[in-house]
C-alpha positions in Angstrom: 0.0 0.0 0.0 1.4 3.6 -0.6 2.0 6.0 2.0 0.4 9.7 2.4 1.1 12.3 4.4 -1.0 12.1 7.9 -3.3 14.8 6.4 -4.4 13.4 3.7 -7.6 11.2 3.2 -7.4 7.5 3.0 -7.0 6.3 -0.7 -9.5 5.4 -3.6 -9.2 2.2 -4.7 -9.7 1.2 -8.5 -9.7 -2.5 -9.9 -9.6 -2.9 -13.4 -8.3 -6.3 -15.2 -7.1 -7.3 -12.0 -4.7 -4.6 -11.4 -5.1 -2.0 -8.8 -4.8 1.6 -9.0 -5.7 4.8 -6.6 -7.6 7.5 -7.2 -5.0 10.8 -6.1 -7.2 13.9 -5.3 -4.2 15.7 -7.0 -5.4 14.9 -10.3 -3.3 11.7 -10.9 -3.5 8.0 -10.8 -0.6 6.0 -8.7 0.2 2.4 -10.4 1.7 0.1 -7.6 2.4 -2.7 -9.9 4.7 -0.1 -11.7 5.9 2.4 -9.6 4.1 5.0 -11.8 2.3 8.0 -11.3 -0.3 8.3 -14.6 -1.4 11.9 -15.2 -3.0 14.0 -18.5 -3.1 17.4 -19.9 -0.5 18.8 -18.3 -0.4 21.8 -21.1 3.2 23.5 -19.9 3.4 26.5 -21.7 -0.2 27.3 -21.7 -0.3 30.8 -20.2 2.8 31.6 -22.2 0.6 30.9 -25.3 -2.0 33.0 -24.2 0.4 36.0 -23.2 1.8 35.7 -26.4 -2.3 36.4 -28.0 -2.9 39.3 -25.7 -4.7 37.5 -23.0 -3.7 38.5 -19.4 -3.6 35.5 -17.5 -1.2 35.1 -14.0 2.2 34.0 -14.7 3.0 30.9 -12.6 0.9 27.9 -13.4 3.5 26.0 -15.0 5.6 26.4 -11.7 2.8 25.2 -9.7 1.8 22.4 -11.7 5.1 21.1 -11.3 5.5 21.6 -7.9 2.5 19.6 -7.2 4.0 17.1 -9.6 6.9 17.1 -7.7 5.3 16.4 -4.4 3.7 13.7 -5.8 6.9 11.9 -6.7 8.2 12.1 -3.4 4.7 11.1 -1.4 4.8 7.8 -3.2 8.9 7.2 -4.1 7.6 6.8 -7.9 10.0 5.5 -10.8 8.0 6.8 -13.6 5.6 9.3 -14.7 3.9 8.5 -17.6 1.7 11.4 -19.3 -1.0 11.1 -21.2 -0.8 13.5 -23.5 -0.8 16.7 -23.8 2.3 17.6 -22.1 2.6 20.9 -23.4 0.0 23.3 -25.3 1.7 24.7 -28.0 4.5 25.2 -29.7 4.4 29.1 -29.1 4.3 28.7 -25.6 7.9 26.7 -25.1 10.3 30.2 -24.5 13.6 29.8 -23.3 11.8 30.4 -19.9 9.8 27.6 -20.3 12.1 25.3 -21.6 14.8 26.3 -19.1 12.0 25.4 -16.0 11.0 22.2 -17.6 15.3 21.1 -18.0 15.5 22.3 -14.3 12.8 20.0 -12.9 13.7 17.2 -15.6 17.1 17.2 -13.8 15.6 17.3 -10.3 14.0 14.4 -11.1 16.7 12.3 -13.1 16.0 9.1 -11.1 12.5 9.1 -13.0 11.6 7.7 -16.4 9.3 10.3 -17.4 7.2 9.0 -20.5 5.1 11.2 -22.8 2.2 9.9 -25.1 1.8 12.2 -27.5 -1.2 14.1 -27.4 -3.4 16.5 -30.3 -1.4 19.5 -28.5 2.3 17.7 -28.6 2.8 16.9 -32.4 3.4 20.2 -34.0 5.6 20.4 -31.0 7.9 17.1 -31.0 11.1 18.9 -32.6 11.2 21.2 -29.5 10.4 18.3 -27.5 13.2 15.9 -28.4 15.9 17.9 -26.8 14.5 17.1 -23.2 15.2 13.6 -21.3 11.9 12.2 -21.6 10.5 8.8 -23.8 8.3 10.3 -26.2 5.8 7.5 -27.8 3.7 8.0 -30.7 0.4 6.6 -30.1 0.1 4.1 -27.3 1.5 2.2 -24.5 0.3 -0.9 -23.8 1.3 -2.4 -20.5 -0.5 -6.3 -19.1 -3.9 -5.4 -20.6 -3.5 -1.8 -20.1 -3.3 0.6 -23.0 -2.2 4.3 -21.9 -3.5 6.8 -24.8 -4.4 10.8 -25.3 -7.3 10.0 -26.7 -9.4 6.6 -26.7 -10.9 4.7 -29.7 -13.4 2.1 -29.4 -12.3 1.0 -32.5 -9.0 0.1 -31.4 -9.7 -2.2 -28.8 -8.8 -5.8 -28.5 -9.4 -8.9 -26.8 -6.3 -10.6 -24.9 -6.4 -14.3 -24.2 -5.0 -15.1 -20.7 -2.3 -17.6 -20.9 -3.3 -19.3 -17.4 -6.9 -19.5 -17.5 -7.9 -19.0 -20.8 -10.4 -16.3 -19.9 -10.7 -13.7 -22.4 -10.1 -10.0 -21.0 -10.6 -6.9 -22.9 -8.1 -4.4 -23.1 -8.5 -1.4 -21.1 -7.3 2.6 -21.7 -6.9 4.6 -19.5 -7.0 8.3 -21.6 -7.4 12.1 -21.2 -7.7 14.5 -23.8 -11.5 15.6 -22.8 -10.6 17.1 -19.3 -13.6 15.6 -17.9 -16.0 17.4 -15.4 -19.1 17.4 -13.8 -21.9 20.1 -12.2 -23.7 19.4 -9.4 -27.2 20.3 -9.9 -28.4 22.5 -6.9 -25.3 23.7 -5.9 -22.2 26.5 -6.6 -19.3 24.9 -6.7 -19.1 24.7 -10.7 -17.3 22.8 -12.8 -15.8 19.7 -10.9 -12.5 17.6 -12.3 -13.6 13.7 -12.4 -12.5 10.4 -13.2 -14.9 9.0 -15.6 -14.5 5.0 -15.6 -16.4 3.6 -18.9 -17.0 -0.4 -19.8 -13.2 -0.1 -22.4 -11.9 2.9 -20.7 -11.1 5.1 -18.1 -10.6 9.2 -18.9 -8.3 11.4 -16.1 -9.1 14.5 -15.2 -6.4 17.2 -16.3 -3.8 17.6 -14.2 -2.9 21.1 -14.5 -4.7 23.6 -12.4 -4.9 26.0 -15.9 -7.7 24.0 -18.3 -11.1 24.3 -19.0 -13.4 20.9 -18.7 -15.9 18.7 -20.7 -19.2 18.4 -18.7 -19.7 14.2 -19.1 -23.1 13.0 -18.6 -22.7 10.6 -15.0 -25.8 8.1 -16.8 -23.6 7.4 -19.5 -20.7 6.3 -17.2 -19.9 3.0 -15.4 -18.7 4.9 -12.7 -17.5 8.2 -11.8 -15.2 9.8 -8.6 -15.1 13.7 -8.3 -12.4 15.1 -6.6 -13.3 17.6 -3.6 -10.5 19.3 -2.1 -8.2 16.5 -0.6 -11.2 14.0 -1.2 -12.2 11.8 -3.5 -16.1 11.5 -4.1 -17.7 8.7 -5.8 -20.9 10.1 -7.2 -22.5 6.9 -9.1 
């Protein structure tokens, strides 16, 4: 089991093809079985982007979102952080600045493999991105039943035959790309960041603090855990 700080809530449990992952309130899933930390939409550069168009926006984010990052990596000792997708925003928005944060904290962290799927945001962007120590992967990582993906396609799924037992098991994503959120009816606390679990997939909500959201419908969902402060919520 992985440790958290004394202040934090007890973890979220989530079993899918007979692995085990938990459900961070910081926006992020934590892999036991691999030592990983899974998050999407990360979007460095974003504000930079959006400076650059004549939109005032706080400087900072970026900072922050790798701070929290950060944290995360120590709370639970992880080996890798895989992303999925969506790393950065857009090839406008990777200034010296920006680059020279993201080497800084790529070199704090050298004892991590930090993996990037590329997302809809990434590939006009993978020159720039090549210079940093991270595995960029084209499409998909696929990992004991487990594809990791930006975005997912029904259409791509398959059906694994387990070698022990012969049961068929389908293969499961776990994906971002739509920022999933939800609005409670009643109530004003707006848009809230979920995990939206589906029958074939699973989507994360986006990690960084500086993104807008997808309202899901909850009826069309298998499950779905909103994240409330330092808590996770199950709401179906």
């Amino acid at each position: 089991m992985p440790q958290r700080n004394a202040n934090h809530c007890a973890l979220t449990q989530l079993k899918i093809n007979q692995h085990s992952f938990y459900l961070l309130p910081e926006r992020a899933l934590y892999w036991p079985a691999q030592n990983a930390l899974i998050i999407a939409d990360l979007h460095l550069g974003k504000v930079q982007t959006f400076q650059l168009a004549g939109i005032a926006v706080p400087c900072g984010v970026m900072e922050e979102d790798l701070q929290r990052l950060s944290r995360l990596i120590a709370n639970y000792n992880a080996q890798q952080v895989i992303v999925l997708g969506d790393f950065t925003h857009h090839t406008s928005g990777l200034s010296p600045p920006v680059q020279s944060t993201l080497t800084a904290w790529l070199a704090q962290h050298k004892e991590v493999t930090v993996r990037v799927i590329l997302g809809n945001h990434d590939r006009p962007s993978i020159a720039a991105l090549q210079q940093f120590n991270i595995d960029l992967i084209q499409h998909s990582l696929t990992v004991d039943q487990m594809t990791l993906v930006h975005e997912f396609n029904a259409n791509e799924q398959v059906v694994n035959k387990s070698n022990s037992n012969e049961e068929q098991h389908s293969q499961f994503s776990l994906c971002g790309h739509i920022h999933p959120v939800v609005r409670i009816p009643k109530s004003n606390l707006g848009n809230i960041p979920v995990f939206a679990i589906y029958q074939q997939h699973a989507v994360l909500p986006a990690f960084s603090l500086f993104t807008g959201g997808h309202r899901i419908e909850i009826k069309k969902t298998k499950a779905v855990y909103a994240i409330a402060g330092q808590h996770i919520v199950n709401l179906k």
